[in-house]
N, C-alpha and C positions, 0 to 999 in steps of 0.2 A: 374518472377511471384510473384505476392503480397503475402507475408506471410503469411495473414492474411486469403488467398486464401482455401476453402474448398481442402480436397486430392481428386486423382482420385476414389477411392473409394464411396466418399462422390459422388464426380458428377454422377457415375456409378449408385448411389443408388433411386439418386434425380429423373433421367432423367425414371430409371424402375418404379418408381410410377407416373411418369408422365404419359408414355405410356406404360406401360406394357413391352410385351417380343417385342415388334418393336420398339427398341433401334436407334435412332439417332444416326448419328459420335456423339462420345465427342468432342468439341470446347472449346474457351477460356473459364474462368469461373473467378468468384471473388462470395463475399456475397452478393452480391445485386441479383445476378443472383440465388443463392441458396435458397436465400427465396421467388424469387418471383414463381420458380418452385413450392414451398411448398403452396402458394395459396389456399384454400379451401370457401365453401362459410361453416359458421359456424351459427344455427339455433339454437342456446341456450349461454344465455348470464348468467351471475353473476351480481348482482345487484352494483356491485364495483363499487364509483365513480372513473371518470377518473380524472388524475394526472392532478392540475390547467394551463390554457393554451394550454390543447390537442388541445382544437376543432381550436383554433388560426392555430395554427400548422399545421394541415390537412389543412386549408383554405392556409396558405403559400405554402403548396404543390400544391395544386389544381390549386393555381395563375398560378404555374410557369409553368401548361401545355402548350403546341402548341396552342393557340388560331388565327384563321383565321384572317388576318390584323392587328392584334390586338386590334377585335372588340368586346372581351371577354362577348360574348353574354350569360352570365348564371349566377345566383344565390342559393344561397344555404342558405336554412332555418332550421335552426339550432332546435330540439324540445325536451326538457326533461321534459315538463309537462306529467303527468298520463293519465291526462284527452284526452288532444291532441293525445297522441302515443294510447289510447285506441280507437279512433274514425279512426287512421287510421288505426289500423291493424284490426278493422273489415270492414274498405273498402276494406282490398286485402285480404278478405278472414277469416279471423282472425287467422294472423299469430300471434302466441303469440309471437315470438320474439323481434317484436317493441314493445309488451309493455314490456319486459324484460330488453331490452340494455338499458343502461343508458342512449346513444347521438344516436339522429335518426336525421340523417340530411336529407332534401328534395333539390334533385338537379332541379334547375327551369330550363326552355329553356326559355329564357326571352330577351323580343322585345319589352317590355315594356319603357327601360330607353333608348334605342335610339328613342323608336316613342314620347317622350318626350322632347327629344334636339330636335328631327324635330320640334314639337311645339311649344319650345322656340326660336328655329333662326327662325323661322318661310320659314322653308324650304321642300317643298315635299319630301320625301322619297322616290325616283321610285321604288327603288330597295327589300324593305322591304316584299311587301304583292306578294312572290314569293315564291317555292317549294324550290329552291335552296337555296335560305336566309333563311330559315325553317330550312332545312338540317343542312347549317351549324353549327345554332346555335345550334340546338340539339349537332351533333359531338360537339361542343365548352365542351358543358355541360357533356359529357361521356370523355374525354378526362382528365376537369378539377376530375370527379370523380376517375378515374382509377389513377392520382395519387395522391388524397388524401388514397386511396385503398394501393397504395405500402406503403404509410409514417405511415398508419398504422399498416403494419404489420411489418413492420421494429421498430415497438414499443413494439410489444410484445402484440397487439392487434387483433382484429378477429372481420372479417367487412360478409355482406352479402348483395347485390342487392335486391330490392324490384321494381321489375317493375309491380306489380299490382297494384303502383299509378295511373296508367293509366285505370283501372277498372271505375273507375270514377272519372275524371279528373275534373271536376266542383265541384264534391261536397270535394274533397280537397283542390280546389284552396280558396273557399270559406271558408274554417274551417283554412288555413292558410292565408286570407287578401289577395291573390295575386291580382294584379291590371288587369284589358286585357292584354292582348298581353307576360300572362305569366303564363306556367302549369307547373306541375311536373311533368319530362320526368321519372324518376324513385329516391326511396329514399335508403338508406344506413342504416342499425343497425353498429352501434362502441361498440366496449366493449371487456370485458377480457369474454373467455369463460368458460363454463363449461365443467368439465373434457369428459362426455358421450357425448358434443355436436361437439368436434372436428373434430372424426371421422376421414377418410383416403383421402389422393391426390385422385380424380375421375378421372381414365385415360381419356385421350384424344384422337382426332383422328390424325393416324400416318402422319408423314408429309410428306408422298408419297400422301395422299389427300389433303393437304393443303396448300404444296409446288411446284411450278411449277416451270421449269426454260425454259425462251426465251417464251416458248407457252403456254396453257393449253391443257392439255392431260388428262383425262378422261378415257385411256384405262384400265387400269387395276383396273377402281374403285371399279365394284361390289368386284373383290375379297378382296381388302384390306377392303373393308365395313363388310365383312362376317369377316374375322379375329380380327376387331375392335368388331363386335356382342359379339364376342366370349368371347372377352375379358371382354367387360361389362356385360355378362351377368355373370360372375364372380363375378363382382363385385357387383353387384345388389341382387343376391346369399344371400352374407355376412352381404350385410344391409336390407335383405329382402325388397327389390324395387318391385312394382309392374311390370315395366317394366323392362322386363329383360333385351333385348337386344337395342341398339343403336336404329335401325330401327323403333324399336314397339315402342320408344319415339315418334321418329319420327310424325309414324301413328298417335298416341292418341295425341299427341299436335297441329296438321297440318291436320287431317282428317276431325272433326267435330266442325260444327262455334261454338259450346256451347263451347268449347276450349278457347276461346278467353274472357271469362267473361265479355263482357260488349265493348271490346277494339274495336270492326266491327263498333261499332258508335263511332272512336272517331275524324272522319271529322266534325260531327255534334258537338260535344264537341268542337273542337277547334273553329269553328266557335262563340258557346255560349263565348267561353272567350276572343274573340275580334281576333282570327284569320282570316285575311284573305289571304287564301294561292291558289294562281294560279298556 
């Protein structure tokens, strides 16, 4: 075992903030594994700049995701102007945290620089103006984020998802230059946090619901749903969450289209940005 390995103790402790009292076997383990249990999304940043060649950094991580053929369909725009991270985080709402963090990166799903090479060879593209080459490229682009996501916090930093770029996907694409055939599937705040803004691991659900083995099986969900309720609603408790339980997210996120801020048109949105997706 690596020495450098967390104790059983440490895994023991890691895995009960993860999910509470429905504890997984313990299995192997090392630091990479300990921190990325540790995970949070963090919504208060310190205006610290970040150490010269972070953002490089992140982007070397991001490269080295899983990309589909190696047709690395995504880009990432890079933002620490006031102005910029002002304009967008009163597009999602106004989350104060983009204009807080120092580096707000916008992760593109971008079909733009291959309908370009079509251009240049002057070759059709069959395959481009498809749901599936959509898919992918999106997956390309949350892939290449998740591990800019780990390299940051393996830095001693504290990252948060923004997918209410998608709120309005046009009037972003436009404030950052994008060209057609490329939006911002969701953006990223980086930075060192504030002490109040840390906050605790949000357990998850147990992986008797998320685990299947050979089939899926479905039978005993409601009850493990009711015990995971139970457990969030704990936890919602402590941070005074409007929704207490699991389920009632559910509901209020999933129930009513106002839910959606804007997102029910964004067929029509990707069309405006030069998508055409069958």
């Amino acid at each position: 075992m690596d020495s450098l390995a967390p104790k059983t103790d440490d895994k023991q402790a890691a895995l009960r903030r993860r999910y509470g009292a429905t504890l997984p076997p313990a299995g192997p383990w090392n630091d990479t594994i300990a921190a990325m249990l540790e995970h949070r999304s963090v919504r208060g940043y310190k205006p610290d700049a970040l150490p010269e060649g972070t953002l490089e950094t992140l982007i070397a991580a991001a490269s080295s995701a899983a990309t589909s053929s190696n047709m690395q369909w995504w880009t990432a725009v890079a933002i620490t102007n006031p102005a910029t991270k002002k304009e967008l985080a009163e597009t999602a709402g106004n989350q104060k945290h983009i204009e807080e963090c120092p580096l707000y990166i916008a992760f593109v799903t971008d079909m733009s620089r291959n309908a370009r090479i079509s251009a240049q060879e002057k070759v059709e593209f069959e395959c481009m103006p498809w749901l599936e080459t959509f898919l992918v490229a999106s997956i390309d682009a949350a892939l290449a984020a998740q591990n800019a996501v780990v390299a940051a916090e393996s830095l001693g930093l504290q990252t948060v998802y923004i997918g209410a770029m998608r709120n309005d996907p046009v009037r972003v694409a436009r404030l950052l230059n994008l060209p057609d055939g490329a939006f911002v599937v969701f953006g990223l705040c980086v930075g060192y946090p504030t002490e109040k803004a840390v906050g605790e691991v949000k357990p998850r659900l147990p992986q008797s619901l998320v685990l299947h083995r050979e089939r899926y099986d479905a039978t005993h969900e409601a009850a493990a749903i009711k015990q995971y309720d139970a457990e969030m609603e704990k936890f919602s408790q402590r941070h005074e969450l409007q929704a207490g339980t699991w389920t009632q997210r559910v509901l209020n996120r999933l129930g009513p289209i106002k839910s959606m801020n804007g997102r029910e048109k964004m067929r029509a949105a990707l069309a405006t940005l030069g998508f055409t997706i069958r």
